[in-house]
Each structure stands twice: as structure tokens, then as C-alpha cells.
C-alpha positions as CSV (number, residue, x, y, z in Angstrom):
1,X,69.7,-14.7,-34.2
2,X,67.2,-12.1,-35.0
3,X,64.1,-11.6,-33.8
4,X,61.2,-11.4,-36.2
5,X,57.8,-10.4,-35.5
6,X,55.3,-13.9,-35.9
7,X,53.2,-13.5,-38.9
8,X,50.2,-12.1,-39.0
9,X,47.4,-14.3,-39.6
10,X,45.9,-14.7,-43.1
11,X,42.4,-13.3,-43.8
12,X,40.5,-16.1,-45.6
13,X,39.1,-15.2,-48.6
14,X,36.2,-17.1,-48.4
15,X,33.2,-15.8,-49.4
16,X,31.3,-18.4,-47.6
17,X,33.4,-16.9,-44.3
18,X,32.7,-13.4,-45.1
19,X,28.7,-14.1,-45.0
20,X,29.0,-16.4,-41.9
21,X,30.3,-13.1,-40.7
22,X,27.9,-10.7,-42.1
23,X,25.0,-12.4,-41.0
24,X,26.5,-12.8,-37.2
25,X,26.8,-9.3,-37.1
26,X,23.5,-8.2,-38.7
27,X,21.7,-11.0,-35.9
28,X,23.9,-9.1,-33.3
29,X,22.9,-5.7,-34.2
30,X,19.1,-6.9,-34.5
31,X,19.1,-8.5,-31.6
32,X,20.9,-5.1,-29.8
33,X,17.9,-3.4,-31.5
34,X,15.1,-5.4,-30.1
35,X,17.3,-4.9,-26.5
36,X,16.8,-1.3,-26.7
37,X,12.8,-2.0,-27.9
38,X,12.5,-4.0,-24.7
39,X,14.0,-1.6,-22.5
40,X,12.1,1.2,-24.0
41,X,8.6,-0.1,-23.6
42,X,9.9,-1.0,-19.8
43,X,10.5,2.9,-19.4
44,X,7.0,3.1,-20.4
45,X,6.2,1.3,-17.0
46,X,7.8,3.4,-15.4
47,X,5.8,6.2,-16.9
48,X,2.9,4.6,-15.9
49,X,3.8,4.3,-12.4
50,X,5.1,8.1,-12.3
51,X,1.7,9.4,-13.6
52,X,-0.1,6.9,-11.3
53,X,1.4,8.1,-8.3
54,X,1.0,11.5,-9.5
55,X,-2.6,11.2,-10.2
56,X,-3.1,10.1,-6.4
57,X,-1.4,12.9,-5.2
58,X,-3.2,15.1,-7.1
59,X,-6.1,13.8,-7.0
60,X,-5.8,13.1,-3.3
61,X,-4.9,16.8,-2.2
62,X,-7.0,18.5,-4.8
63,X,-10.3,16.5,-2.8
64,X,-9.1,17.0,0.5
65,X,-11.0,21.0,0.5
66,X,-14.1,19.2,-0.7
67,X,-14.1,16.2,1.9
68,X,-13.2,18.5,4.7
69,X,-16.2,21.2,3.3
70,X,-18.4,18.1,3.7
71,X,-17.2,16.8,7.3
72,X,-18.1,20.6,7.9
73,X,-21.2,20.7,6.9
74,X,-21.8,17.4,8.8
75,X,-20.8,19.0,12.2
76,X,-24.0,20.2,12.8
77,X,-25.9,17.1,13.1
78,X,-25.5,14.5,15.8
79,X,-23.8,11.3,15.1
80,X,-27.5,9.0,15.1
81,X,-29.5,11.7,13.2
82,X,-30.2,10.1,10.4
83,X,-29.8,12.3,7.1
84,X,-31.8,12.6,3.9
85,X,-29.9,11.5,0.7
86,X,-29.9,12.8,-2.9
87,X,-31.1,9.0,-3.8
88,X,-33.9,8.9,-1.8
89,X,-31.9,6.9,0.9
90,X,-31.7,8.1,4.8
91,X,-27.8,7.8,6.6
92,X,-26.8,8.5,9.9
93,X,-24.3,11.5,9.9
94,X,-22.1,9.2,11.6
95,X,-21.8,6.7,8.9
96,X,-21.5,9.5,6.0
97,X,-18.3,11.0,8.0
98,X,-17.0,7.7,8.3
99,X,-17.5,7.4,4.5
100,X,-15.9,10.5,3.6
101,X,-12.9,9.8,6.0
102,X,-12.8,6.2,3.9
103,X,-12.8,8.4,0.4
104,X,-10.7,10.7,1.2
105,X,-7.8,7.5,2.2
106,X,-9.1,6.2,-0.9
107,X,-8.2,8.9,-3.3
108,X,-4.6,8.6,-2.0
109,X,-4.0,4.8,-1.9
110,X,-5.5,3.7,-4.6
111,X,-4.0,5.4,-7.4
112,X,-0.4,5.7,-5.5
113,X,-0.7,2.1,-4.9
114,X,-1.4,1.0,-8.2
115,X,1.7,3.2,-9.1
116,X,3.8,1.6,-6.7
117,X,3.2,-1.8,-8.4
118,X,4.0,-0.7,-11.6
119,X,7.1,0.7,-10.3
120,X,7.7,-2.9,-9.3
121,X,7.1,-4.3,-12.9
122,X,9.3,-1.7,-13.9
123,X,11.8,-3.5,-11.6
124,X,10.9,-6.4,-12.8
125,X,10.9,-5.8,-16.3
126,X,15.0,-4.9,-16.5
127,X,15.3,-8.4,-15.2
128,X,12.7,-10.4,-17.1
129,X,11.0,-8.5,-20.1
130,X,8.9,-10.8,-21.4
131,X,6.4,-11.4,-18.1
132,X,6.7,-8.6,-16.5
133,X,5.5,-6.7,-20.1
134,X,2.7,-9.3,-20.1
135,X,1.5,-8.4,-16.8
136,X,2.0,-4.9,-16.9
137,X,-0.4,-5.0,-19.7
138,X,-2.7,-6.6,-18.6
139,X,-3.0,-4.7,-15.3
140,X,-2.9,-1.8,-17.2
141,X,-6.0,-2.9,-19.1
142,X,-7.9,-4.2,-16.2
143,X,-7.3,-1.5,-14.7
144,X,-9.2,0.8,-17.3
145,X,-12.0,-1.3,-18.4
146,X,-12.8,-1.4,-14.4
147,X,-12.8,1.7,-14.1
148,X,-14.8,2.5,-17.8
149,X,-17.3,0.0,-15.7
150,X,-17.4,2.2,-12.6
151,X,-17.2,5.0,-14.1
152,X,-17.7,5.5,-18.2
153,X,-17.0,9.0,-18.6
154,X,-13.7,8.0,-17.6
155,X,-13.0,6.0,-21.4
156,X,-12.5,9.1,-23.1
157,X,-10.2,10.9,-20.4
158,X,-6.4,10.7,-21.8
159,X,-7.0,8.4,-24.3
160,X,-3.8,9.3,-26.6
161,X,-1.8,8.4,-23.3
162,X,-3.8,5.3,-22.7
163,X,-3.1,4.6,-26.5
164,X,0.7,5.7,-26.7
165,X,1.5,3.1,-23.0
166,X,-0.6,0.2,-25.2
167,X,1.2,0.0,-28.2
168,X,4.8,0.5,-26.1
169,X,3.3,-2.2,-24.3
170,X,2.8,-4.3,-26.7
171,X,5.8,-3.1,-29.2
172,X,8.0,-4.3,-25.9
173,X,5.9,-7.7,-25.9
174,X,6.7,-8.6,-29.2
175,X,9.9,-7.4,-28.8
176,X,10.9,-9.4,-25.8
177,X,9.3,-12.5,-27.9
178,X,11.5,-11.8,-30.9
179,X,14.8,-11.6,-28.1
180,X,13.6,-14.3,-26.6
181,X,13.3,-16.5,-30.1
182,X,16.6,-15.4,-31.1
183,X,18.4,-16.2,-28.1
184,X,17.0,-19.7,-28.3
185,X,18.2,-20.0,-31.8
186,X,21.5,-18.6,-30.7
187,X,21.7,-21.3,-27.8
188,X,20.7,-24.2,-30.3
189,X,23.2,-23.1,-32.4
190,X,26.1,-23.0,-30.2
191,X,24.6,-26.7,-28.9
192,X,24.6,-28.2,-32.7
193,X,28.8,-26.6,-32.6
């Protein structure tokens, strides 16, 4: 008895087949596309949190010769003389080093904290795209129109990078909605089999 090799199974020539086929792998590769979209306005988070915590730092060590200039200057008047202001107002030289001390925290936490919870969106947003886009975002936003409010000369500082992380933003959004939409139909479909 000899033995031979089981056949090899026949290729189908139907066309109908062939499509099926076609149009599983062009929905595969799409859906791998909007994947890497997703993932790729996610690394944009993380940008954002990178530059935020850079800015603190910066920011916070780059005011730290002014504040301590200031708590200087200050050491010459006793803590309940009460100090003339640029505004007109009077402030006991107690209560201006206390602010100062409060700034010069500020300038650190702040921005660095800010970063830190878009490192967690970043987190976040390898898990579940779709939300943690959405409220990246929208902090994001907040975050500048507050401080255009506070501060308007700030709308026109880095504006291409405020641009470039809005439209990754929301390229990632829609993205994660057009994932999200196919793997629904991809669910159904497998249901309805």
C-alpha cells in the first residue's frame, strides 16, 4: 500500500468568492489604517504632555531669579509695613512675599500638572481611543481659551503647534469613530453568520 499525499484543496473559481475576499482584505487593511491614525493622534498626547511639562520647568526655573530678586528687594521692609502698589493699591510686605512664594509654586505645578494628566490620557488613549481623544481635546481647548481669557497675548504664542495637536486631535477622533463603526459592522456581521 502506498502512501499518497491527500489532495490539495481546490481553489474555487468563484468570482463571487474572489470579491468576498477582496473586500475582507481591503476592510482589513482600512481598518489597520485608521489603527495607526488612532495611535498616531494618541502620540500627539503625549506630545502635549512632554511640552507641558517642559514648559513648567522652564518656565518654573527661568522665574525663580526674578521671584527671589523680588523677595530681595522685600527684605528691607518689615512684615506689617504696608507697601505702595503700581495699581494704586497698598499691601503689607508680608502678604506680597507670601504671594511671590505662591507664584513661584505656581509656575511649577501648574503647567507640570497639566502635563501629567495628559500623560494619563495618553495612557488612556492606547486603551480606549475614542474618549480619551474626546477629552484630551477638549482639555486641550479649555485649556487655551482660559488662558487667552487671562491672558490674550497668549492666542498668538505657538499657534502652528496649537494648530498641528488640533487637527491630530481631531484626525484621531474621527478616526477612532470610523474604527469604532467598523468594528460594529464587523460584529453584526459575524452575528447575522
Amino acid at each position: 500500500m502506498t502512501d499518497t499525499p491527500p489532495p490539495l484543496p481546490s481553489r474555487t473559481l468563484d468570482p463571487k468568492s474572489d470579491l468576498d475576499d477582496r473586500r475582507r482584505r481591503r476592510k482589513e487593511r482600512e481598518g489597520a489604517d485608521r489603527t495607526k491614525s488612532t495611535k498616531a493622534a494618541a502620540v500627539w498626547v503625549l506630545v502635549i504632555a512632554l511640552i507641558q511639562v517642559g514648559f513648567g520647568l522652564f518656565t518654573g526655573f527661568s522665574n525663580q531669579k526674578v521671584a527671589d530678586q523680588a523677595i530681595a528687594n522685600l527684605a528691607q521692609f518689615s512684615d506689617d509695613e504696608l507697601l505702595d502698589l503700581e495699581d494704586g493699591t497698598k499691601e503689607r510686605a508680608k502678604d506680597l512675599r507670601a504671594a511671590i512664594e505662591r507664584e513661584r509654586l505656581q509656575m511649577f505645578v501648574v503647567p507640570i500638572g497639566i502635563g501629567v494628566v495628559f500623560l494619563a490620557l495618553w495612557l488612556w488613549a492606547r486603551k480606549s481611543p475614542l474618549p480619551a481623544l474626546s477629552t484630551a481635546l477638549a482639555l486641550f481647548v479649555t485649556m487655551h481659551a482660559i488662558e487667552a481669557v487671562v491672558e490674550p497675548k497668549s492666542l498668538g504664542r505657538g499657534v502652528i503647534m496649537k494648530v498641528f495637536c488640533t487637527m491630530a486631535l481631531i484626525r484621531g477622533i474621527q478616526s477612532a469613530l470610523q474604527q469604532r463603526a467598523l468594528e460594529q459592522r464587523q460584529a453584526a456581521a459575524l452575528v447575522d453568520e
